[in-house]
N, C-alpha and C positions, 0 to 999 in steps of 0.2 A: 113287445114284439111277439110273444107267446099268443097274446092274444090276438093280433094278425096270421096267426097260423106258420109263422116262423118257425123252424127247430134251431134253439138259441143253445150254447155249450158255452161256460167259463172255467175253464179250468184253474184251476188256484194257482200262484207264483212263488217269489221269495222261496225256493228250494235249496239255497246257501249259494245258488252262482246263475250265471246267466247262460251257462250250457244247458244245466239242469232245469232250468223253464222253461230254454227252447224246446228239449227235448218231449217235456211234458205236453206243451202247446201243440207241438207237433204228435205224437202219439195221438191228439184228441182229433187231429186232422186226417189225418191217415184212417179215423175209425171212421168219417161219413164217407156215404157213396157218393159225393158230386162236391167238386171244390168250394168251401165257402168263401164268404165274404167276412175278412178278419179285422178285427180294429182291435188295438194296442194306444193306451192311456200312459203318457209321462213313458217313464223305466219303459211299460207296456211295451213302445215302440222299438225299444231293441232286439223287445222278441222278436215280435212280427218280423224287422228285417229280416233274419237268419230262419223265415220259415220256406219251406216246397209246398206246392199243390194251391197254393190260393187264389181265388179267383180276384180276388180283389183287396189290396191292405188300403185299413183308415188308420190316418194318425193323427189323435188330438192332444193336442199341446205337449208332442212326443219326438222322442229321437229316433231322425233318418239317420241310418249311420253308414258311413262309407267304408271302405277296406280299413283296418287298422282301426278307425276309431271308436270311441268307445263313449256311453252319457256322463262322466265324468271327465273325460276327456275334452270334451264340448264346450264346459263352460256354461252361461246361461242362467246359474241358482241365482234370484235375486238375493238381496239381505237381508228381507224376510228369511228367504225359506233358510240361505246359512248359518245366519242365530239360532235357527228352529231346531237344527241337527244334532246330534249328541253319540258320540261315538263308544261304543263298549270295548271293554278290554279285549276281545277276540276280532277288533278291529270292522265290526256289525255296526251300520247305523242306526239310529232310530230319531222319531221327528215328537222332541218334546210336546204332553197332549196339552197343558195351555197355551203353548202355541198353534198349535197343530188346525184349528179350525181358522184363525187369521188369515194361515197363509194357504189353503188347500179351498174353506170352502166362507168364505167370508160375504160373499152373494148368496149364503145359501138361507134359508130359515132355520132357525136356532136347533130346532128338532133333527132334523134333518142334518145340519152339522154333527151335534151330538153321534146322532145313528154311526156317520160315517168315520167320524174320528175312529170309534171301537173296532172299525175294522181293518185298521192300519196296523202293521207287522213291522218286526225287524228286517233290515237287509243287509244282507250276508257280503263280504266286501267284494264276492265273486260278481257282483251282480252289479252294479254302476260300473264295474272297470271292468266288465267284459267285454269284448272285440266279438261282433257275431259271425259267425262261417262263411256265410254269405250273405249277396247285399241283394234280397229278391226284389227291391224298387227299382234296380235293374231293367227287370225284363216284365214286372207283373203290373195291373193299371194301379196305380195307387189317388190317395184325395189325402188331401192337410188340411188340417184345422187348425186353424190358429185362437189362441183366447185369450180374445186382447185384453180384456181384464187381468191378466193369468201376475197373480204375485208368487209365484213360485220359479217358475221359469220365463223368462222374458221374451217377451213377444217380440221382440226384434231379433231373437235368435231365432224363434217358431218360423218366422217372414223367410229367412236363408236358409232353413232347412226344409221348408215346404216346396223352393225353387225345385228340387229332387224328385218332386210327387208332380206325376200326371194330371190332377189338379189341384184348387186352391180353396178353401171357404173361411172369412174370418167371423168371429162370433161375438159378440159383448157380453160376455161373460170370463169369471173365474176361471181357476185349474179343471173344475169338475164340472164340466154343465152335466152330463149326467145325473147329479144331483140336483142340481139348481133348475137346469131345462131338459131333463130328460125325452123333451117331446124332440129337440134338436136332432139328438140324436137318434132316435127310432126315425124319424121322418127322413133323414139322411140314409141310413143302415137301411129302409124300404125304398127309397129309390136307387141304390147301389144293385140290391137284388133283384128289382124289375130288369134295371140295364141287362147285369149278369142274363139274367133267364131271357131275354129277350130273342126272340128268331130273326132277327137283323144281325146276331152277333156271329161271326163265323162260326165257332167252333161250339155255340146252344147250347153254353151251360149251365147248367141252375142251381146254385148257390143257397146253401144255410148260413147262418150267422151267427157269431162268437166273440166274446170282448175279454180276454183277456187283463 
């Protein structure tokens, strides 16, 4: 996306709760002059609900959350990814790493798994059982992804939470196309930001782009 001349921001998460990432995510919003176009992976998605200013939320293979609810609350882990979990005494998850490319990135090429395994963090218990402030799918345009391959969260839960979103796309892949199809998503994330920028749209916004 850089190299389409994109200004792309990912702000890092797991800050021990889901206020605390919102708030980061948002600081990072608040620094560009023109609302972007934000997409939120898995957890990601609870950010993004509880952000302001966005021109546009994606969520792939992520929780839309309503008032009160929260991504544990949801439901959804298949039995992959619940055997995969491992709980520490400060009651923080973490996703054991021989399991961890099975159920995350098991479409992917070995390499490429590997890479991403290593950048997988603890989560803080604040962060799956947070409730976000607000629910910006509300009033902001949003798009679902669903991936229907996805052995980590079940795509029949992605299908009813996608109803939420403004619109639909499903994919044949894994939890991550970003690893596996990376073009998926850049090729999506670039026609989000034509729409956005587009002089049809009332309000002529033009959008950067950030994934969460």
């Amino acid at each position: 996306m850089q190299a389409a001349g994109v200004h792309v921001v990912v702000p890092e998460l797991h800050r021990g709760s889901l206020r605390a990432d919102t708030a980061a995510v948002q600081a990072a919003l608040d620094a560009l002059d023109e609302p972007p176009v934000v997409l939120g992976h898995s957890y990601g998605g609870s950010v993004v609900t509880g952000l302001q200013r966005a021109a546009h939320l994606v969520y792939v293979a992520a929780f839309v959350l309503d008032a009160g609810e929260s991504a544990a609350g949801t439901g959804g882990a298949t039995p992959r990814l619940r055997s995969a979990i491992e709980s520490a005494p400060d009651d923080s998850t973490f996703i054991r790493r021989d399991l961890a490319a099975d159920v995350f990135y098991a479409d992917c090429p070995e390499d490429r798994a590997a890479w991403a395994v290593d950048l997988l963090r603890v989560q803080g218990p604040g962060c799956g059982r947070g409730v976000p402030e607000r629910q910006s799918w509300k009033h902001t345009p949003s798009t679902y992804v669903v991936c229907a391959r996805d052995r980590a969260i079940e795509p029949e839960l992605q299908r009813v939470l996608a109803r939420r979103c403004t619109s639909v796309r499903e994919w044949p892949t894994g939890h991550s196309p970003f690893v596996v199809r990376p073009d998926l998503v850049v090729d999506l994330m670039l026609e989000l930001l034509r729409d956005c920028a587009s002089p049809n749209r009332s309000d002529g916004r033009h959008s950067a782009a950030h994934r969460p």
